[in-house]
C-alpha positions, 0 to 999 in steps of 0.5 A: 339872503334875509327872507321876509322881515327878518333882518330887516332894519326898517320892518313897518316899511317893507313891502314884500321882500327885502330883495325887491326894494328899489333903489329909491326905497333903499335910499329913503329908508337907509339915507347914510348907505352908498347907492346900491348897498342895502344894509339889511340884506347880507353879502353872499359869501363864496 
């Protein structure tokens, strides 16, 4: 996972960690995702 604003496509609106964005914050910077994906963070792999 991205720490800080490192990764981060939106930097002057984040607020704390990429982790924390709601879902309503992820949608106002990040219109064209589907609900619950948050393009800046990277997918855990296993």
């Amino acid at each position: 996972m991205c720490q800080g604003t490192k990764g981060c496509q939106h930097p002057e609106k984040l607020k704390g960690e990429m982790k924390d964005c709601s879902p309503e914050k992820i949608a106002e910077c990040h219109p064209e995702v589907k609900a619950g994906e948050h393009p800046c963070e990277e997918k855990k792999k296993e």
